[in-house]
Jmol script that loads the backbone (N, CA, C; Angstrom):
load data "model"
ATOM      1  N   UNK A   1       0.855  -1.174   0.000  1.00  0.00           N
ATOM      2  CA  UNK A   1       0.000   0.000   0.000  1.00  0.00           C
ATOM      3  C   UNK A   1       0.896   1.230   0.000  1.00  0.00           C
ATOM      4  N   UNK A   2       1.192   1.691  -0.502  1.00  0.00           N
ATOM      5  CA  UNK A   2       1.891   3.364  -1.093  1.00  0.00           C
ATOM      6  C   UNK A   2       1.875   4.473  -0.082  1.00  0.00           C
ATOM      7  N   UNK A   3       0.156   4.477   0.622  1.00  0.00           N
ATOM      8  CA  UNK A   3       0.433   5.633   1.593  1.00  0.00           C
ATOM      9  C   UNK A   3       0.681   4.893   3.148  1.00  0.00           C
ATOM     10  N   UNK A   4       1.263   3.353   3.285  1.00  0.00           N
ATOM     11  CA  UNK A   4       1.617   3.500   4.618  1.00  0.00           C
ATOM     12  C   UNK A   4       3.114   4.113   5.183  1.00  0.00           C
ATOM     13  N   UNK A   5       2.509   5.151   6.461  1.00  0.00           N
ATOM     14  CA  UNK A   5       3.757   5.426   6.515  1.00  0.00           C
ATOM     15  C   UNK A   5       5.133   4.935   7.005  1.00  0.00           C
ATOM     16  N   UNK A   6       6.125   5.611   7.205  1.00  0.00           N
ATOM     17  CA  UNK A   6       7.123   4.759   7.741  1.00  0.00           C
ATOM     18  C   UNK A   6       7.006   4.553   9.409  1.00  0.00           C
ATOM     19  N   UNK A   7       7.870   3.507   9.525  1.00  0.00           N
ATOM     20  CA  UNK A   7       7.560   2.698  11.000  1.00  0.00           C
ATOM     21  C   UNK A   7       8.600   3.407  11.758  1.00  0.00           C
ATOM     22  N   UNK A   8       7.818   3.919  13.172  1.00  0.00           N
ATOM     23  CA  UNK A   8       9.129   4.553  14.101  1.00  0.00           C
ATOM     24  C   UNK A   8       8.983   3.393  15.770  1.00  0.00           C
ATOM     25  N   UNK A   9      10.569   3.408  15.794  1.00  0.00           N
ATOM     26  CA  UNK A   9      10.783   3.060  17.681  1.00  0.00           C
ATOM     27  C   UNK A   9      10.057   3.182  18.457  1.00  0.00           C
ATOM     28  N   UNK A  10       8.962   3.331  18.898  1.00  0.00           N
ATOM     29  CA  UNK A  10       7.967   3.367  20.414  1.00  0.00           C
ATOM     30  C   UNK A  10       8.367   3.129  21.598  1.00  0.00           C
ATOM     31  N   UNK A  11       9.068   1.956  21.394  1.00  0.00           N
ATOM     32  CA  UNK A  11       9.475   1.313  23.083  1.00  0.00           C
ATOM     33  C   UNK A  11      10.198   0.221  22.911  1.00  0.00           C
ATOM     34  N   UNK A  12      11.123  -0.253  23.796  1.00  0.00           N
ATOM     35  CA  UNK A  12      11.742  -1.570  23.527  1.00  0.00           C
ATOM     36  C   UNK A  12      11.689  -2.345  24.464  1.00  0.00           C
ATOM     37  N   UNK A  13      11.522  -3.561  24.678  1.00  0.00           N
ATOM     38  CA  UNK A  13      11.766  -4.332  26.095  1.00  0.00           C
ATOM     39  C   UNK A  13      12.539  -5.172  26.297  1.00  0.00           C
ATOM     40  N   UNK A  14      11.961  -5.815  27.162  1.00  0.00           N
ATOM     41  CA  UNK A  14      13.204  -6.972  27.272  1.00  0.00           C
ATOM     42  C   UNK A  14      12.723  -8.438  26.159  1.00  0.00           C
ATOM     43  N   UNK A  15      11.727  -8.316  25.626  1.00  0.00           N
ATOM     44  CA  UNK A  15      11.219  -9.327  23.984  1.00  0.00           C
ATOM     45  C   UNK A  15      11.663  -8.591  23.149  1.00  0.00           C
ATOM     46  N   UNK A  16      10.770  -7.444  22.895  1.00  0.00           N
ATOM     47  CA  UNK A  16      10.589  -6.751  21.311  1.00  0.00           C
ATOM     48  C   UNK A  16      10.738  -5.272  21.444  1.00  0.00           C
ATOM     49  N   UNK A  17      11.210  -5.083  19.964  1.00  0.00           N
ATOM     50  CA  UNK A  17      11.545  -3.315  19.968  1.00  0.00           C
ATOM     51  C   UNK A  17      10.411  -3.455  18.842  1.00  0.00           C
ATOM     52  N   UNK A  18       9.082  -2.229  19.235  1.00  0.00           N
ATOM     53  CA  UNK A  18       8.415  -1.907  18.822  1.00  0.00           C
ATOM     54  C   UNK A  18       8.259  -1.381  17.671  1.00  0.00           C
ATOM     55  N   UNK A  19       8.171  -1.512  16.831  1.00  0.00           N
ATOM     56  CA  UNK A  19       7.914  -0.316  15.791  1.00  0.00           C
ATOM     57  C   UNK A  19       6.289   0.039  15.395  1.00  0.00           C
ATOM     58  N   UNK A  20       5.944   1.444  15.410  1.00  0.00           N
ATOM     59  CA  UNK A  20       5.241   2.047  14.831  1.00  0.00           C
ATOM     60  C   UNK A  20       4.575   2.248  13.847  1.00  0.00           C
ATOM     61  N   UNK A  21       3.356   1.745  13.019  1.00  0.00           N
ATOM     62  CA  UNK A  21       3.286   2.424  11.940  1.00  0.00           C
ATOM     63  C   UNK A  21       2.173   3.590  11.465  1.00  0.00           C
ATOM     64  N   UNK A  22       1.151   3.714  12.773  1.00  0.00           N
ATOM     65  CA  UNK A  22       0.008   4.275  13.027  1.00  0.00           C
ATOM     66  C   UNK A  22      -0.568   4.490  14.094  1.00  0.00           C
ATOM     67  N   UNK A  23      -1.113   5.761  14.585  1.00  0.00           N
ATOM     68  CA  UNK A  23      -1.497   6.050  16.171  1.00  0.00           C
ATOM     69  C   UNK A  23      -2.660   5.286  16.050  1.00  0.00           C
ATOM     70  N   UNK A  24      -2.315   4.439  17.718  1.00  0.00           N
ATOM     71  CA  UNK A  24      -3.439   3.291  18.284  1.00  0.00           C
ATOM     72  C   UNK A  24      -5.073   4.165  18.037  1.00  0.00           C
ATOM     73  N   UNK A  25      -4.487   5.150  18.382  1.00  0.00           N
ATOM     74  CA  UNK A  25      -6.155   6.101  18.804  1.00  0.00           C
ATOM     75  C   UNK A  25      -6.692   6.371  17.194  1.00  0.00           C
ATOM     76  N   UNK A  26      -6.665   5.972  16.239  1.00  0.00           N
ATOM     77  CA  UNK A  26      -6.971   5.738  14.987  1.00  0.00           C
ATOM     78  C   UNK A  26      -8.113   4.703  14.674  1.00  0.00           C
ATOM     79  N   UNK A  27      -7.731   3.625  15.734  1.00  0.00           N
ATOM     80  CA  UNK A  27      -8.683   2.667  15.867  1.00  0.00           C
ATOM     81  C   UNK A  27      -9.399   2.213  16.866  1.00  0.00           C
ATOM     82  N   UNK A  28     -10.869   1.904  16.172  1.00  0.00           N
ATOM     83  CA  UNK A  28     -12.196   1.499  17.067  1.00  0.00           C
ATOM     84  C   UNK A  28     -11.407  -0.212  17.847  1.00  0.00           C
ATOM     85  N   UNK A  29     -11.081  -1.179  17.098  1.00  0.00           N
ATOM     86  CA  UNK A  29     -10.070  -1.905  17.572  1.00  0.00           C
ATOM     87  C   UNK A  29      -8.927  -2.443  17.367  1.00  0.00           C
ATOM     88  N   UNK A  30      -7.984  -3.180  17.773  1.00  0.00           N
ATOM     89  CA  UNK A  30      -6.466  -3.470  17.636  1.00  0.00           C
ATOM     90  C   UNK A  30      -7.001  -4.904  18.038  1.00  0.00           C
ATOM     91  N   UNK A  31      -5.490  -5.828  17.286  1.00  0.00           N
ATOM     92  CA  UNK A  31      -5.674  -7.286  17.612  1.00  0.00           C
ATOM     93  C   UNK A  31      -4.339  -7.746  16.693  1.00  0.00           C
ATOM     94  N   UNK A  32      -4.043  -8.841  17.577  1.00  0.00           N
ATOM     95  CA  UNK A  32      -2.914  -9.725  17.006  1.00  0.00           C
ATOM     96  C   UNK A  32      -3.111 -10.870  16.007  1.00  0.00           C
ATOM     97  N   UNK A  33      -3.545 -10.810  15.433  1.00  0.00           N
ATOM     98  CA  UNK A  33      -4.195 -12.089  14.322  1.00  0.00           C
ATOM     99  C   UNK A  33      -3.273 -13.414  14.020  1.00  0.00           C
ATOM    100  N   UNK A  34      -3.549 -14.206  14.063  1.00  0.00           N
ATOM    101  CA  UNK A  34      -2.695 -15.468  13.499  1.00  0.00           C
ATOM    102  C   UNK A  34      -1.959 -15.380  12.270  1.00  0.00           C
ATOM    103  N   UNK A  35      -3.423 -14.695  11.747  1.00  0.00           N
ATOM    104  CA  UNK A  35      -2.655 -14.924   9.991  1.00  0.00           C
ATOM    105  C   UNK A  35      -1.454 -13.901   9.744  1.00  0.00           C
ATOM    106  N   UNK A  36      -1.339 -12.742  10.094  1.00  0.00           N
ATOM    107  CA  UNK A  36      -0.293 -11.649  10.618  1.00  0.00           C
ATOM    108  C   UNK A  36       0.856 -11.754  11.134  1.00  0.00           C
ATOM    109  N   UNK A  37       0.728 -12.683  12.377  1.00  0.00           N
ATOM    110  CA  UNK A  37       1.892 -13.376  12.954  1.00  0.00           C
ATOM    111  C   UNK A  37       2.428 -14.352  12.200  1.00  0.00           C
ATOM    112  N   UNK A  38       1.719 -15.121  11.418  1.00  0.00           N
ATOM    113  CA  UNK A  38       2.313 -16.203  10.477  1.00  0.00           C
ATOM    114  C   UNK A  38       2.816 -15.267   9.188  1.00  0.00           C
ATOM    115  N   UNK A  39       2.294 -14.556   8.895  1.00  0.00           N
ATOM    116  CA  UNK A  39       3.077 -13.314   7.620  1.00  0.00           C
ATOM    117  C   UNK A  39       4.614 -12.828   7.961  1.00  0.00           C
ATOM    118  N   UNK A  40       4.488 -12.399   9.363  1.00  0.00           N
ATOM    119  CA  UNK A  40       5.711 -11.433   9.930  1.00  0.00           C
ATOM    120  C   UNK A  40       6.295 -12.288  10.216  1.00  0.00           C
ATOM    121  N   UNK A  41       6.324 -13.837  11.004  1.00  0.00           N
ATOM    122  CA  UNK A  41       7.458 -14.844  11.159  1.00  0.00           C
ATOM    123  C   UNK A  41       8.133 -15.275   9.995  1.00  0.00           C
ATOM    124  N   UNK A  42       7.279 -15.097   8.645  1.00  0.00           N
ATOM    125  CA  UNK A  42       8.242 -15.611   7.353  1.00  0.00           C
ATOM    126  C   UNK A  42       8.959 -14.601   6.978  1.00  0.00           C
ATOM    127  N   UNK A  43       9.074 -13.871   7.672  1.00  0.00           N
ATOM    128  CA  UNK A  43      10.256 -12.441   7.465  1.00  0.00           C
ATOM    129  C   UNK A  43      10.915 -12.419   8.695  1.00  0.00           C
ATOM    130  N   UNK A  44      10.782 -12.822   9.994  1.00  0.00           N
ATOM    131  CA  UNK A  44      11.229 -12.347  11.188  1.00  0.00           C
ATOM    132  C   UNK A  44      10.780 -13.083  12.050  1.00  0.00           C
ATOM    133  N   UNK A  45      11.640 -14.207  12.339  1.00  0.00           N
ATOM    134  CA  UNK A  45      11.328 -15.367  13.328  1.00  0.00           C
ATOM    135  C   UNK A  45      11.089 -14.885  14.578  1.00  0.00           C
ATOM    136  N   UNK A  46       9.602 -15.189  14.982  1.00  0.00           N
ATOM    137  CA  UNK A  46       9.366 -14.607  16.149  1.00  0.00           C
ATOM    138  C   UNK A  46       8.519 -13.057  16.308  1.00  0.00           C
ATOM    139  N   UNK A  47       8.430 -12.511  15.293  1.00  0.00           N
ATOM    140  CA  UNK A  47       7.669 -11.048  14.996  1.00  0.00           C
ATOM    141  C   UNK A  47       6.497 -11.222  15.452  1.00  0.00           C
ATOM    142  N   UNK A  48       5.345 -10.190  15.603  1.00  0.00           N
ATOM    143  CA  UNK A  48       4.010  -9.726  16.093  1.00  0.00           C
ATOM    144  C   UNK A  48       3.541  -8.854  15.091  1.00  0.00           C
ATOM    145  N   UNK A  49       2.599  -8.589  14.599  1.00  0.00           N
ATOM    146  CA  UNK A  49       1.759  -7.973  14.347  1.00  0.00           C
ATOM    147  C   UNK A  49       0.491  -7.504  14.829  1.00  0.00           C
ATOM    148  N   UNK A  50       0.116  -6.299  15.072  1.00  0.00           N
ATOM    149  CA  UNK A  50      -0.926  -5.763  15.118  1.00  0.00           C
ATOM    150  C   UNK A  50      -1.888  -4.872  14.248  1.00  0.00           C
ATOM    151  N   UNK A  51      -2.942  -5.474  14.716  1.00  0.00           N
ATOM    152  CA  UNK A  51      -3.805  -5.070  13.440  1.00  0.00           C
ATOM    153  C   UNK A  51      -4.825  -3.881  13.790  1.00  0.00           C
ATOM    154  N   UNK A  52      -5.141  -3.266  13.139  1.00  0.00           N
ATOM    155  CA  UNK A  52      -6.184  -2.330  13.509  1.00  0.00           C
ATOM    156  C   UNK A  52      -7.391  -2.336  12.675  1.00  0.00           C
ATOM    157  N   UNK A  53      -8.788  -1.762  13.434  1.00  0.00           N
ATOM    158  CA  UNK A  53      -9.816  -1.892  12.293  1.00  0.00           C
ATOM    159  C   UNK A  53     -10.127  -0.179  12.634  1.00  0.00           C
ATOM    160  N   UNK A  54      -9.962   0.674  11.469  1.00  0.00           N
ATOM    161  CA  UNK A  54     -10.661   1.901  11.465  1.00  0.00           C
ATOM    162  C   UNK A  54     -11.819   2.166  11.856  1.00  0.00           C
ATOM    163  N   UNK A  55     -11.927   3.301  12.327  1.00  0.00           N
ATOM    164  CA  UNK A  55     -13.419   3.538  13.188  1.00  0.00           C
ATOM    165  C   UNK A  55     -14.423   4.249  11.428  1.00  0.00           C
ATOM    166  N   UNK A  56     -15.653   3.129  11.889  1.00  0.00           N
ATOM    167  CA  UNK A  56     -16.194   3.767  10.465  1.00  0.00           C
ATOM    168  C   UNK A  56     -15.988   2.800   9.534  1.00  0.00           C
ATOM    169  N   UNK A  57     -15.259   2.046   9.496  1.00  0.00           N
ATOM    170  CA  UNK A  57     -14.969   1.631   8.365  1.00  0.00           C
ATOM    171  C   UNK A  57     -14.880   0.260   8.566  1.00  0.00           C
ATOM    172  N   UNK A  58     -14.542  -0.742   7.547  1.00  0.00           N
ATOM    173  CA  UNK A  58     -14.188  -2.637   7.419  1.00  0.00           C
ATOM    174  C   UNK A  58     -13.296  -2.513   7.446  1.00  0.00           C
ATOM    175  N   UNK A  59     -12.329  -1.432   7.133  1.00  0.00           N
ATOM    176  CA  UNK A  59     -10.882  -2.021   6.960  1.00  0.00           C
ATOM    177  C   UNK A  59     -10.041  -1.719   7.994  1.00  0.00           C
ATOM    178  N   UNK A  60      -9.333  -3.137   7.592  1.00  0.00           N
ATOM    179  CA  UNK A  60      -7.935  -3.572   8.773  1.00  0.00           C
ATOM    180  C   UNK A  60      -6.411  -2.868   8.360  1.00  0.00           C
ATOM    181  N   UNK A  61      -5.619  -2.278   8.964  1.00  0.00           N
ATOM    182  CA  UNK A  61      -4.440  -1.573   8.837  1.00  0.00           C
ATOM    183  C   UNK A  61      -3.485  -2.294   9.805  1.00  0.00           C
ATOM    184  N   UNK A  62      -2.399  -1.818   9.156  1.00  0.00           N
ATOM    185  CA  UNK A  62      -1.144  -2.156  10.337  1.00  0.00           C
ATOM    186  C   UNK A  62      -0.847  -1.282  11.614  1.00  0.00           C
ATOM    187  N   UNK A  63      -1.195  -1.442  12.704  1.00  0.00           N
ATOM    188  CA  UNK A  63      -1.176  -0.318  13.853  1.00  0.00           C
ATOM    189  C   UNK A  63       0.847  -0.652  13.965  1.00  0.00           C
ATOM    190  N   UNK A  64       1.238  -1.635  14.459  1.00  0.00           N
ATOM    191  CA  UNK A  64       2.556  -1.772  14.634  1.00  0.00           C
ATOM    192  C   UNK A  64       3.340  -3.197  14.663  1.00  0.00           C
ATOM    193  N   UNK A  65       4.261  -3.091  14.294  1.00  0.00           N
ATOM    194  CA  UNK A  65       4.928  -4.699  14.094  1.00  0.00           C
ATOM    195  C   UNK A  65       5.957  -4.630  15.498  1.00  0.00           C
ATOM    196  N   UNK A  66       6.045  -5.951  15.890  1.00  0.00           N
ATOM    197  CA  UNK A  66       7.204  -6.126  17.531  1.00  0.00           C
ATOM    198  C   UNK A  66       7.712  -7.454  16.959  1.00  0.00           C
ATOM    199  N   UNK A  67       9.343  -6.270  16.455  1.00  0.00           N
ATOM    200  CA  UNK A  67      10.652  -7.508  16.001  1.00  0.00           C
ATOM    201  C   UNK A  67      10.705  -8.121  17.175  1.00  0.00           C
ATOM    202  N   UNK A  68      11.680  -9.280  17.282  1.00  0.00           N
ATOM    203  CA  UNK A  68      11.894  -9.498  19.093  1.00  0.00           C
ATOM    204  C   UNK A  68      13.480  -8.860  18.801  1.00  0.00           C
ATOM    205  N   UNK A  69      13.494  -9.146  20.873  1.00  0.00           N
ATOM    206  CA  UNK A  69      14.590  -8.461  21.126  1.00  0.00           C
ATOM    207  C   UNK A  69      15.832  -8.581  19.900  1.00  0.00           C
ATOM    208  N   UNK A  70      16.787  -7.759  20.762  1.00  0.00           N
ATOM    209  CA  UNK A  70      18.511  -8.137  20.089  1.00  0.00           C
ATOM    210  C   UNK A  70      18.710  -7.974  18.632  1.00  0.00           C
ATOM    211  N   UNK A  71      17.862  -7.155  17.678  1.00  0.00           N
ATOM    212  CA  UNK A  71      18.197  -6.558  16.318  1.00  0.00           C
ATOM    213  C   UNK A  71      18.442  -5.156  17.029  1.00  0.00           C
ATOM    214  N   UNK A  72      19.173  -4.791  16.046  1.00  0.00           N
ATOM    215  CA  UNK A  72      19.175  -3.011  16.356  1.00  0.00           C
ATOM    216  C   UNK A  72      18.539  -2.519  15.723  1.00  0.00           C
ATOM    217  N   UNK A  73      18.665  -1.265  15.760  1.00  0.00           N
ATOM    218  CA  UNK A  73      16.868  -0.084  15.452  1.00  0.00           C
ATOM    219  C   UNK A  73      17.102   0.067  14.304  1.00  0.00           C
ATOM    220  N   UNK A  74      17.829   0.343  13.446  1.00  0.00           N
ATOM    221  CA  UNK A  74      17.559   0.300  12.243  1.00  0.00           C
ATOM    222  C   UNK A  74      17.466  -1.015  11.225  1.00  0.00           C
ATOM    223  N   UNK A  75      17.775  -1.793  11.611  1.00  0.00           N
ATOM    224  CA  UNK A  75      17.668  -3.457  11.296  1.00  0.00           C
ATOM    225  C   UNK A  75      15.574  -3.736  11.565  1.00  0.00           C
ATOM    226  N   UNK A  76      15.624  -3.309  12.923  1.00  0.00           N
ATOM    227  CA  UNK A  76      14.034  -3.812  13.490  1.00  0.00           C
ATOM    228  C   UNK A  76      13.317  -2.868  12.532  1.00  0.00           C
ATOM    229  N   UNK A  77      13.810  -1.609  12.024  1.00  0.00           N
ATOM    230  CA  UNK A  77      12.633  -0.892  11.270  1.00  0.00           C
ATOM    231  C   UNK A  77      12.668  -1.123   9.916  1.00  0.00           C
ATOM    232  N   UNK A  78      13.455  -1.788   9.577  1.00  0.00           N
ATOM    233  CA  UNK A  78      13.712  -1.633   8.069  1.00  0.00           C
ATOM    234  C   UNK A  78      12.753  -3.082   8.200  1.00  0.00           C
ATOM    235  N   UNK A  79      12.912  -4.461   8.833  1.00  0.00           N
ATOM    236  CA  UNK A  79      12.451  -5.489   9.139  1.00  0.00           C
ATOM    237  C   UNK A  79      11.053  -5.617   9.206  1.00  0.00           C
ATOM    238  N   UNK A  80      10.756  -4.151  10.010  1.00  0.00           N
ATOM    239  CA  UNK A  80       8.938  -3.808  10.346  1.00  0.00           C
ATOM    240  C   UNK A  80       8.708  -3.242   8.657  1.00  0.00           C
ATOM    241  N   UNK A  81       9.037  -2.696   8.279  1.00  0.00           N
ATOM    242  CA  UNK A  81       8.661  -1.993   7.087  1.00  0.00           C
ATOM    243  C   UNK A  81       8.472  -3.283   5.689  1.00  0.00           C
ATOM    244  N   UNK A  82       9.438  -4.255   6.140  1.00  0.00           N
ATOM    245  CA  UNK A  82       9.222  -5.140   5.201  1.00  0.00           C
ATOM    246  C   UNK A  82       8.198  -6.179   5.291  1.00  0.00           C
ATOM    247  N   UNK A  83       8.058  -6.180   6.300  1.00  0.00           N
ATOM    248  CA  UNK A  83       7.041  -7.027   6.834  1.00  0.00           C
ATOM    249  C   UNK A  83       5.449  -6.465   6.447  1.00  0.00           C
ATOM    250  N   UNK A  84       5.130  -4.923   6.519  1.00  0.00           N
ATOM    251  CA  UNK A  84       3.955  -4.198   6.250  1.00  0.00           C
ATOM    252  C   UNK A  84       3.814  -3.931   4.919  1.00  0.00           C
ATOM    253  N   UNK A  85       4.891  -4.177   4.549  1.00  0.00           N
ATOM    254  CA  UNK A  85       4.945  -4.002   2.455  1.00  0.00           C
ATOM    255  C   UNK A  85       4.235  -5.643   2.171  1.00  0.00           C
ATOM    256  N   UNK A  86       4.540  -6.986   2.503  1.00  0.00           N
ATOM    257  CA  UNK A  86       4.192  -7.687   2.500  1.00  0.00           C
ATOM    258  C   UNK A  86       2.792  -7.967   2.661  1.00  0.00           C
ATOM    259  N   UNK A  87       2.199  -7.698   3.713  1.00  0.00           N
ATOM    260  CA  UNK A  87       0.521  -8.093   4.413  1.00  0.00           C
ATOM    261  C   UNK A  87       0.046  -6.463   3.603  1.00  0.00           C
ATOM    262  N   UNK A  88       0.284  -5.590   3.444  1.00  0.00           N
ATOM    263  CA  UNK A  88      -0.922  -4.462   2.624  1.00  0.00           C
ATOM    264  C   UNK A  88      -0.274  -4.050   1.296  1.00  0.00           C
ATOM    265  N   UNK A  89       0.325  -5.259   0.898  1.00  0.00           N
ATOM    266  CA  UNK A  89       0.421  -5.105  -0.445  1.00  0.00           C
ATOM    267  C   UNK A  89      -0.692  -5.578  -1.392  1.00  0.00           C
TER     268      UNK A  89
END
end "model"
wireframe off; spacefill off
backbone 0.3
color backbone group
């Protein structure tokens, strides 16, 4: 999808460094889906996805992807970004 934007750092823990790709408060709800997590593990053993559903609307977006720990930040975002080119392509 062309207008998603790019993914930023949020938070890191002691699993996953967060990345960003859309404010939570965008959506009526958020959710981790199977099929998402099975998308982002064939790029990133161990990844998360979250999904969002727009308020108003059917459609599902990428709220944020969680590399796991121990990549560095520009590795985890370039990783999140590839991962969201994949599922809203």
């Amino acid at each position: 999808m062309s207008d998603t934007p790019a993914g930023e750092i949020v938070e890191k823990t002691d699993d996953f460094t967060h990345v960003r790709f859309r404010d939570p408060d965008e959506f009526d709800t958020i959710r981790t889906p199977d099929w998402a997590e099975n998308a982002a593990s064939s790029e990133v053993e161990g990844a998360e996805v979250r999904t969002g559903k727009l308020e108003d609307s059917d459609d599902w977006l990428v709220e944020s992807v969680l590399i796991p720990a121990g990549t560095d930040d520009d590795e985890a975002e370039e990783r999140a970004e590839q991962i969201v080119g994949k599922i809203e392509s």
